[in-house]
C-alpha positions in Angstrom: 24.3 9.1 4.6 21.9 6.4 3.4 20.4 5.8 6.3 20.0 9.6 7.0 18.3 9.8 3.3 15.7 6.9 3.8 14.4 8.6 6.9 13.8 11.6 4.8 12.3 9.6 2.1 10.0 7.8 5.3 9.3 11.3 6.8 8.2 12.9 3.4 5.8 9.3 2.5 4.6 10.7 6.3 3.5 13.9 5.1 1.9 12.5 2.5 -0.2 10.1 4.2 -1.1 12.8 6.4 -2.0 15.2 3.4 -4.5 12.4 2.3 -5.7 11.8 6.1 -6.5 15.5 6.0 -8.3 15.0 2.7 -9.8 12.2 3.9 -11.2 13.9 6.9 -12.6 17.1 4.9 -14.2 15.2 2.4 -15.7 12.3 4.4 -19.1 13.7 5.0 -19.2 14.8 1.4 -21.4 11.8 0.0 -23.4 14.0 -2.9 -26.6 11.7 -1.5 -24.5 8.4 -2.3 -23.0 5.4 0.2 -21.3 6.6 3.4 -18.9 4.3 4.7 -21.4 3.0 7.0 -23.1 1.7 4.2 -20.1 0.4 2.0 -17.2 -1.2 5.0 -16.9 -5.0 5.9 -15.9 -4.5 9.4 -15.1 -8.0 9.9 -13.0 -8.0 6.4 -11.3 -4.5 7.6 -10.4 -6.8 10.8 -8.5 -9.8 9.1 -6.8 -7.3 6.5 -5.5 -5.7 10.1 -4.8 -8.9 11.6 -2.7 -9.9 8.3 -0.4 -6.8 8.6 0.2 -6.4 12.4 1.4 -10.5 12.0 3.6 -9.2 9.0 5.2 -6.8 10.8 6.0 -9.1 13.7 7.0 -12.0 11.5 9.2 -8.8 9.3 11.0 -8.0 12.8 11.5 -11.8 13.4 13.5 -11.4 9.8 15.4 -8.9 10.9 16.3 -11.0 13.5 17.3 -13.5 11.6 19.5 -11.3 9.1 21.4 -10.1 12.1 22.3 -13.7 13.4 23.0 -14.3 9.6 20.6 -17.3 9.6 19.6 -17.8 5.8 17.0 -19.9 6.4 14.9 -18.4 8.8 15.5 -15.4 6.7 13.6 -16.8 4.2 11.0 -18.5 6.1 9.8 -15.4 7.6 10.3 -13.0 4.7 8.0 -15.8 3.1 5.5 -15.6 6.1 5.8 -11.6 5.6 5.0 -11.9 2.1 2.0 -14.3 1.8 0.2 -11.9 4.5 0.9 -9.1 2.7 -0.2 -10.2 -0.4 -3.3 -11.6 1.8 -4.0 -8.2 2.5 -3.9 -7.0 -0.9 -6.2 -9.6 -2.5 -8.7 -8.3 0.8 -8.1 -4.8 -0.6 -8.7 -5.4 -4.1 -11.6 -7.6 -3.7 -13.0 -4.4 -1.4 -12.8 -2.1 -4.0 -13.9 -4.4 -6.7 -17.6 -4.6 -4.7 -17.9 -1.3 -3.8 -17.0 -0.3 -7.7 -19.4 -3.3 -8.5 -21.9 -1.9 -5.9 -21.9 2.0 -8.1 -19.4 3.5 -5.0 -16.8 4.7 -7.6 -14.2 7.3 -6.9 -16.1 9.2 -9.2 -19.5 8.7 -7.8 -18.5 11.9 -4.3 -15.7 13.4 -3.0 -15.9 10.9 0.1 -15.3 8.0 -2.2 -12.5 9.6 -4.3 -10.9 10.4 -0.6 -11.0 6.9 0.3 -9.9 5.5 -2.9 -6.9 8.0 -2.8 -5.9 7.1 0.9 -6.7 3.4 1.1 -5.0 2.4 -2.6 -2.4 4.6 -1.6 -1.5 2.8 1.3 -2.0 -0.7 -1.2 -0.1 1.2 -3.6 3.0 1.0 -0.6 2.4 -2.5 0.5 2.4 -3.8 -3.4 5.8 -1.9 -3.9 7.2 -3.6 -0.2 6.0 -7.1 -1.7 8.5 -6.2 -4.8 11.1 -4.9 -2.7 11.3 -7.9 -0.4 11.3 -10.3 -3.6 14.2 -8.3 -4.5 15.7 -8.7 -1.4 15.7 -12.1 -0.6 17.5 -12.0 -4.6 19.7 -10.1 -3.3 20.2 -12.5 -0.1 21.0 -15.4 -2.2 23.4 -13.9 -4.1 25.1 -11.9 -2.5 24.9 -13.0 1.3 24.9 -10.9 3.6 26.7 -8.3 2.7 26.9 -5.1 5.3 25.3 -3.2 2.2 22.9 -5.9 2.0 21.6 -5.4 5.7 21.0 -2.2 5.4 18.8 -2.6 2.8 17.1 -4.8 4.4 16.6 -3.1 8.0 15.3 -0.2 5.2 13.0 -2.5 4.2 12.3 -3.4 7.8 11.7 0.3 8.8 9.6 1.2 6.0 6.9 -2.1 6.5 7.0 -1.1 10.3 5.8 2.8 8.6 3.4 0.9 6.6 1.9 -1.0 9.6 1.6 2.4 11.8 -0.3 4.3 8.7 -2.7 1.2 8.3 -3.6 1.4 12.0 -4.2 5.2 12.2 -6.3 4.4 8.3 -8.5 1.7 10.2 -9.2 3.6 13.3 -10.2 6.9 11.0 -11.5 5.4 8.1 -13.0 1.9 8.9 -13.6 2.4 12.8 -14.8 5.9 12.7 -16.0 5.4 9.4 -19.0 3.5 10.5 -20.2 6.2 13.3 -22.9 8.7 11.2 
């Protein structure tokens, strides 16, 4: 029954995501004579933020690994790994929007900017929320071992960090890739 209700929570996060892809797409040509994303993306920063959460995943599915030969220690190490790289790609995010907003490009400032904004810190929105999650569940590791109910939780958190990986690659391909073609 869990596992039935977490794809359904991963499913509906899907729809969502594709609502705000949708959005995004409608919207990304409405610039009201402001910056286009050809103007405003780092391709090069876009690139390392990618680089940092396709390693993530890799070193998350070498955690799962670990949790099911019950090896604490290389639990740890590469939940650690996944962590630092995801919070690598946050600081990258935040330090994105924090020049555009510097720069004037404000969610406010057209409807392709508030589309962005809404689909890109939506997606950061997820990732900060997995960062949490795996704190908690490395907590939960050390205390309570692991526990069959632990595991779960954990290949939960494994499946929904895959999701977020498969979102942020369709997001760079539409928004950053495409994004720089006028």
């Amino acid at each position: 029954m869990v596992a039935y209700g977490f794809w359904i929570f991963l499913l509906s996060d899907i729809v969502m995501f594709a609502a705000l892809f949708a959005a995004y797409a409608v919207l990304k040509s409405g610039t009201a004579g402001g910056p286009a994303g050809a103007q405003l993306f780092n391709q090069v920063t876009a690139a390392i933020e990618t680089a940092c959460l396709l390693v993530s995943s890799y070193t998350c599915g070498l955690m799962s690994l670990a949790i099911r030969s019950q090896r604490r220690p290389a639990t740890y190490f590469f939940a650690a790994i996944t962590f630092v790289l995801g919070v690598a790609f946050l600081a990258l995010e935040l330090r994105e929007f924090a020049s555009m907003i510097a720069e004037g490009a404000t969610p406010q400032r057209s409807a392709f900017l508030s589309a962005f904004f809404a689909l890109v810190g939506c997606h950061g929105l997820h990732v900060g929320v997995g960062l949490i999650w795996l704190i908690v569940m490395m907590a939960q590791v050390a205390f309570m071992g692991f526990r069959a109910s632990v595991q779960r939780r954990l290949l939960c958190f494994s499946l929904f960090w895959h999701a977020l990986d498969i979102i942020w690659v369709g997001l760079f391909t539409v928004v950053y890739l495409m994004g720089i073609i006028q």
